[in-house]
N, C-alpha and C positions, 0 to 999 in steps of 0.2 A: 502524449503528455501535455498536459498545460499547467502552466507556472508563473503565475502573478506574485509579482512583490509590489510593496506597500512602500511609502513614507514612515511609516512605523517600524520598519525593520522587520517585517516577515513575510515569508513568501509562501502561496498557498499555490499546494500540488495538488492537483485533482486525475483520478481516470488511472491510475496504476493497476494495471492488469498482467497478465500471464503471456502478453508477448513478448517477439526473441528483436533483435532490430532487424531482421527482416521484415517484423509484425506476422510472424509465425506464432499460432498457439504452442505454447511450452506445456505441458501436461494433461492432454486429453482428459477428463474423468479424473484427476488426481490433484485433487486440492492443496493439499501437500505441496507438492511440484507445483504448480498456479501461484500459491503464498508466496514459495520461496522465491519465480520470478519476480513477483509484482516488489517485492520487496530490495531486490535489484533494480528494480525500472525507482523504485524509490529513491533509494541511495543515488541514483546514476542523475532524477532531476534536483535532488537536494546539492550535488556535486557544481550541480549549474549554476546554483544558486548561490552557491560558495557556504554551505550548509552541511554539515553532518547528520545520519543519523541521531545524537547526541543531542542534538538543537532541534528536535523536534518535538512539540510543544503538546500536540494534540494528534490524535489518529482517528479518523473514520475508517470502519470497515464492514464492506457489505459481503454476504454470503448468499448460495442460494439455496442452501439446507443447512435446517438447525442442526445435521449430523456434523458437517462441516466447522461447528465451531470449537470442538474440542482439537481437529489436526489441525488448524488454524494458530489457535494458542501454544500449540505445541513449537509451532514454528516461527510464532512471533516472541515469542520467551526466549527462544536460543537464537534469535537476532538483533533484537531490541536490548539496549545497553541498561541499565538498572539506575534508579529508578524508572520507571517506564512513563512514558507521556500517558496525559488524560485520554481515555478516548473511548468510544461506543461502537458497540458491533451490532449491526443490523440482519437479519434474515429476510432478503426480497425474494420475489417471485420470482424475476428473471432479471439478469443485465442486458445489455446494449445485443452480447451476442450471448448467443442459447448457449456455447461451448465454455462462453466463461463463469468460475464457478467463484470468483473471488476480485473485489476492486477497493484499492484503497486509496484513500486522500489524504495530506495530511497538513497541518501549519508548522510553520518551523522558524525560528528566529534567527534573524540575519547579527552579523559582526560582533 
């Protein structure tokens, strides 16, 4: 995880992936399962940050198939509180590790 805050009151999360805190991959092949960790590893650096879900401003999210982006939304829609932050979803070739299939970053406003 990494987590930079600002003088301007926001803290930017980068690298949210599909591990466990052992840095165990959480769902082999199932993107699904991947989201719904990475999306915990979310909430958990937002938590650091004295930051909710809620207070999240913006969201990057990278996949590595465009099949991927429909169970993706599926799962960021029944996580993400309404209205939903601005944010862009990407299709790369590969991330950091071949097994992961989803990584998301995002800004979040402090106090």
């Amino acid at each position: 995880m990494s987590l930079r805050s600002s003088r301007a009151g926001l803290a930017f999360i980068s690298g949210q992936v599909a591990l466990d805190r052992d840095r165990r991959l959480v769902g082999r092949g199932d993107v699904e399962a991947q989201a719904v960790q990475a999306f915990a590893n979310l909430e958990l650096a937002l938590a650091g940050a004295g930051a909710t879900l809620e207070d999240v401003l913006r969201l990057n999210t990278y996949v590595t198939n465009a099949a991927f982006v429909a169970p993706f939304r599926t799962v960021r829609d029944r996580i993400l509180p309404t209205p939903q932050p601005a944010s862009t979803l990407v299709v790369v070739a590969a991330l950091a590790d071949a097994d992961w299939l989803i990584e998301i970053e995002a800004v979040a406003a402090l106090g």
